[in-house]
N, CA, C and O of each residue as an XYZ file, in Angstrom:
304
protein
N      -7.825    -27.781     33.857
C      -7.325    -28.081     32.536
C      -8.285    -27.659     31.441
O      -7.869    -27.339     30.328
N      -9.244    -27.658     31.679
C     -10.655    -27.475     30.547
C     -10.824    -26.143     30.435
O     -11.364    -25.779     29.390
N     -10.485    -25.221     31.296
C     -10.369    -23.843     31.070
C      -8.791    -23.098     30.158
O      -8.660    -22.103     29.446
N      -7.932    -24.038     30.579
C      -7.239    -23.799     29.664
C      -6.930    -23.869     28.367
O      -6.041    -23.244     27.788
N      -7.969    -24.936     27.755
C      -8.033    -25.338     26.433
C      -8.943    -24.747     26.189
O      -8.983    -24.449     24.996
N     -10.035    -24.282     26.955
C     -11.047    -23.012     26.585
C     -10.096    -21.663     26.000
O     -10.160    -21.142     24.886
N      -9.407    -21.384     26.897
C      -8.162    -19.755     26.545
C      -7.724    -20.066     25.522
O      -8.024    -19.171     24.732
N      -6.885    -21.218     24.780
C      -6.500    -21.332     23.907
C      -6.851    -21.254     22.086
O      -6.099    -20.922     21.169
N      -8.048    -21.628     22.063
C      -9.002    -21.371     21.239
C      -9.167    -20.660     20.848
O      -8.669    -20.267     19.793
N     -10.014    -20.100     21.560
C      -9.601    -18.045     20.895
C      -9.001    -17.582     20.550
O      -9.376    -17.002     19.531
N      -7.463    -17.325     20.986
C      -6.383    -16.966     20.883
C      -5.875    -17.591     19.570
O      -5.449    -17.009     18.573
N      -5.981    -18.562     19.738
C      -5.271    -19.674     17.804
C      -6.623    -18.611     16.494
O      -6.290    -18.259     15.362
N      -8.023    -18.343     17.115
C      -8.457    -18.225     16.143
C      -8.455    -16.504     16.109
O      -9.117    -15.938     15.238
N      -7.755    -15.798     17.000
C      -7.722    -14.573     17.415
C      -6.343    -14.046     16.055
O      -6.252    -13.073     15.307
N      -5.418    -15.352     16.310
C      -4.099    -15.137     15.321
C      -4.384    -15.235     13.918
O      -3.758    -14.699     13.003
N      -5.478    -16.038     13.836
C      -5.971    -16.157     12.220
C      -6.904    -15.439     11.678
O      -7.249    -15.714     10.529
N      -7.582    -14.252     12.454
C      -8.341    -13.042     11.887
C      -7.333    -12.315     11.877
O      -7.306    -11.809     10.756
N      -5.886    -11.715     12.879
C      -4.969    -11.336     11.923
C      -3.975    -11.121     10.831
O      -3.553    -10.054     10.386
N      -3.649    -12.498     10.446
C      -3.698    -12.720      9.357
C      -4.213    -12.805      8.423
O      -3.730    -12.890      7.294
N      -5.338    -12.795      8.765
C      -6.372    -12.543      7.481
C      -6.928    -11.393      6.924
O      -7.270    -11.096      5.780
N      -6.943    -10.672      8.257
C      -6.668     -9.221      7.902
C      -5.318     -8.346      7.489
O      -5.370     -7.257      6.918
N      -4.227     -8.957      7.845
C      -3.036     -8.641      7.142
C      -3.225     -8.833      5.652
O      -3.209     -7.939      4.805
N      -3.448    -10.418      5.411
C      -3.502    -10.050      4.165
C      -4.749     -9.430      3.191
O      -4.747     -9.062      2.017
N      -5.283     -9.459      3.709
C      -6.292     -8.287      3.081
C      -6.136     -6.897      2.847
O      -6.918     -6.252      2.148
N      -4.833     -6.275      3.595
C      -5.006     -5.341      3.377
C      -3.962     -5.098      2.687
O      -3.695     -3.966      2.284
N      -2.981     -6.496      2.387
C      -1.747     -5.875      1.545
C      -2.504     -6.455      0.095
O      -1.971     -5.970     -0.903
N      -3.388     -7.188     -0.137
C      -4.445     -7.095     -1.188
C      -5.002     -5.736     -1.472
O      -5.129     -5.470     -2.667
N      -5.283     -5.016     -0.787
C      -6.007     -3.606     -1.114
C      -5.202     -2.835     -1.293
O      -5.539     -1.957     -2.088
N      -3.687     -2.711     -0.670
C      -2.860     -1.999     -1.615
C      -2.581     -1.846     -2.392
O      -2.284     -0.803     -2.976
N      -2.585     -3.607     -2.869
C      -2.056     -4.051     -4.665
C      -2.845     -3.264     -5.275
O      -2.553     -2.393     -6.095
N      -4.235     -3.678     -4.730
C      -5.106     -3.429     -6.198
C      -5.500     -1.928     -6.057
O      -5.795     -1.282     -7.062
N      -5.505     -1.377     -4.833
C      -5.153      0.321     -4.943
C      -4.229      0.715     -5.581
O      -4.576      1.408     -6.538
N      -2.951      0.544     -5.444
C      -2.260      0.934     -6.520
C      -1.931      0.619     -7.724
O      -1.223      1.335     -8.433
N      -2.526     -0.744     -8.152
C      -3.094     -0.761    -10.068
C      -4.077      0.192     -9.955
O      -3.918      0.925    -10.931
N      -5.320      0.722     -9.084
C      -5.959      1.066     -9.753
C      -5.813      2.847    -10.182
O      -6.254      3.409    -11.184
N      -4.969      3.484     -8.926
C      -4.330      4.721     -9.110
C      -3.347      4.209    -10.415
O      -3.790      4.710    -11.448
N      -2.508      3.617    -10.594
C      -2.060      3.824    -12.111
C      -2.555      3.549    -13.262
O      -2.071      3.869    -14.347
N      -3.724      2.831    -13.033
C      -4.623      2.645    -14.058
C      -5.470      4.520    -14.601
O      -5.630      5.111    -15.669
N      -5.748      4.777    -13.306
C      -6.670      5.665    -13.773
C      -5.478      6.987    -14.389
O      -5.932      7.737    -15.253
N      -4.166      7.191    -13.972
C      -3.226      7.949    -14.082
C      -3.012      7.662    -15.372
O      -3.041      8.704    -16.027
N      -2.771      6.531    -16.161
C      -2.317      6.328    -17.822
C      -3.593      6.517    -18.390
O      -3.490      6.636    -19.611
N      -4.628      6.584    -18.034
C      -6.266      7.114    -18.639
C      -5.855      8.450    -19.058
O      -5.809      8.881    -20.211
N      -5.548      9.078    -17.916
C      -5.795     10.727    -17.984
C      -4.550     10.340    -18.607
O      -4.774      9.919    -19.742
N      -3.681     10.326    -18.390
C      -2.335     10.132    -19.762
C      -2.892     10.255    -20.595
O      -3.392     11.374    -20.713
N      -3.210      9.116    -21.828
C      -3.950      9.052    -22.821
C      -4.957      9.756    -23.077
O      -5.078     10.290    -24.180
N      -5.728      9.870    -22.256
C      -7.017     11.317    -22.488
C      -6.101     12.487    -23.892
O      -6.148     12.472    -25.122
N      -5.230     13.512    -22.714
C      -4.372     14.220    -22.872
C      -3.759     14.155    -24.172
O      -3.872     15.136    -24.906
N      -2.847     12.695    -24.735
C      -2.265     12.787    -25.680
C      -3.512     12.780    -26.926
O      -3.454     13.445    -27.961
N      -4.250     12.170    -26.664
C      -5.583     12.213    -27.864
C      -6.105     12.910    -28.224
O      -6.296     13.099    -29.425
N      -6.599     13.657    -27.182
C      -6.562     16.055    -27.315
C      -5.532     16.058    -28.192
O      -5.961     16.145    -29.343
N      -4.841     16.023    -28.157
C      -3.395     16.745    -28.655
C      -3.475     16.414    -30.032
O      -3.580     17.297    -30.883
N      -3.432     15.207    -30.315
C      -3.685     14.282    -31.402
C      -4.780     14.894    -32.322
O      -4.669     15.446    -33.416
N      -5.855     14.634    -31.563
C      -7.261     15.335    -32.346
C      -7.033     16.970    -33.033
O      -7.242     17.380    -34.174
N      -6.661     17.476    -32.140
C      -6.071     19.049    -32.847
C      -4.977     18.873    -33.723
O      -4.958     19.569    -34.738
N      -3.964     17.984    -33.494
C      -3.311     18.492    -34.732
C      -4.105     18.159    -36.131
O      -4.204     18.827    -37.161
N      -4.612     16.923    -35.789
C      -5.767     16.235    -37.378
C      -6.457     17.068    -38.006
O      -6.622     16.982    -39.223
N      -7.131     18.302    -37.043
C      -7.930     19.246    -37.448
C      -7.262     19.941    -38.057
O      -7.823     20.326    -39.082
N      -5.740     20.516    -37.841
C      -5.454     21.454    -38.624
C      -5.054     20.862    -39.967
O      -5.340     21.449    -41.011
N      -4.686     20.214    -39.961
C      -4.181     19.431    -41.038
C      -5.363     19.147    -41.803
O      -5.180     19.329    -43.006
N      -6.299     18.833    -41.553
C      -7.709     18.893    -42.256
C      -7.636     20.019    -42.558
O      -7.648     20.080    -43.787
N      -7.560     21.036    -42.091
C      -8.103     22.376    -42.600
C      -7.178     23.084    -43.497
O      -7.856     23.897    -44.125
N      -5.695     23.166    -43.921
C      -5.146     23.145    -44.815
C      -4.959     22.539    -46.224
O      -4.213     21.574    -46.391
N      -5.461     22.961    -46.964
C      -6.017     23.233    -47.948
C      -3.884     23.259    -48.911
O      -3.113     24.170    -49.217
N      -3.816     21.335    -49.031
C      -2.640     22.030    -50.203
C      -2.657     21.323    -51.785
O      -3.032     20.255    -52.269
N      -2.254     22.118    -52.092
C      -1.903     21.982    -53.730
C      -1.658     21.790    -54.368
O      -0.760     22.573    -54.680
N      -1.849     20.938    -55.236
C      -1.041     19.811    -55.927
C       0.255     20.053    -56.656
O       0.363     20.715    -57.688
N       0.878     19.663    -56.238
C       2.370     20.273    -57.186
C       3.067     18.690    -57.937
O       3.442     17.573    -57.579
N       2.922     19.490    -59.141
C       3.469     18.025    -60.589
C       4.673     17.588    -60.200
O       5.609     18.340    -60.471
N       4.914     16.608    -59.654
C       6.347     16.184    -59.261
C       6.700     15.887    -60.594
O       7.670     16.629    -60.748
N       6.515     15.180    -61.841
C       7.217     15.074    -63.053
C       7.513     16.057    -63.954
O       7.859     15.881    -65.122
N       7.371     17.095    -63.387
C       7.970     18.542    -64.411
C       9.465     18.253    -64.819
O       9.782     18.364    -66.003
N      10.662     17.778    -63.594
C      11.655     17.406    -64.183
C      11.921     15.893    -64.157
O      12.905     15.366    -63.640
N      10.949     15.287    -64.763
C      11.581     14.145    -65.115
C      12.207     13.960    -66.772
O      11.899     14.698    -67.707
N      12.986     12.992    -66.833
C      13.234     12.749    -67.666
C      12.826     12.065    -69.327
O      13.227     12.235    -70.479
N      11.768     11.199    -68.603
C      10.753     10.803    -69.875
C       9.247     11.061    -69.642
O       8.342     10.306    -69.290
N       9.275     12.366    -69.953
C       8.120     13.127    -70.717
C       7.242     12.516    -71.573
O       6.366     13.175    -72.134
């Protein structure tokens, strides 16, 4: 009888390192895949801010001219 409650032991604590490793690893998925979409909307944003930054520049660099919007108004 004492050997059998020896076998048993193990086995109960054999079932609870797999579960514990189950869930550990559907933990490392989660946070693997926040962290692949994390880093994916980075480079997103990178990208649109390039884009952003150049148009500012040109627009800085145009040079416009003041034009009198009250030429046709009415009280001169």
């Amino acid at each position: 009888m004492q050997n059998c409650a020896q076998i048993k032991i193990p086995l109960l604590l054999l079932l609870e390192q797999i579960q514990i490793v189950t869930v550990l690893i559907v933990v490392v998925i989660f946070f693997g895949i926040l962290l692949i979409l994390g880093v994916r909307k980075s480079y997103k944003l990178k990208k649109e801010n390039e884009k952003l930054d150049e148009i500012s520049e040109k627009l800085a660099k145009e040079e416009k001219k003041y034009t009198d919007f009250t030429d046709g108004h009415m009280y001169q």
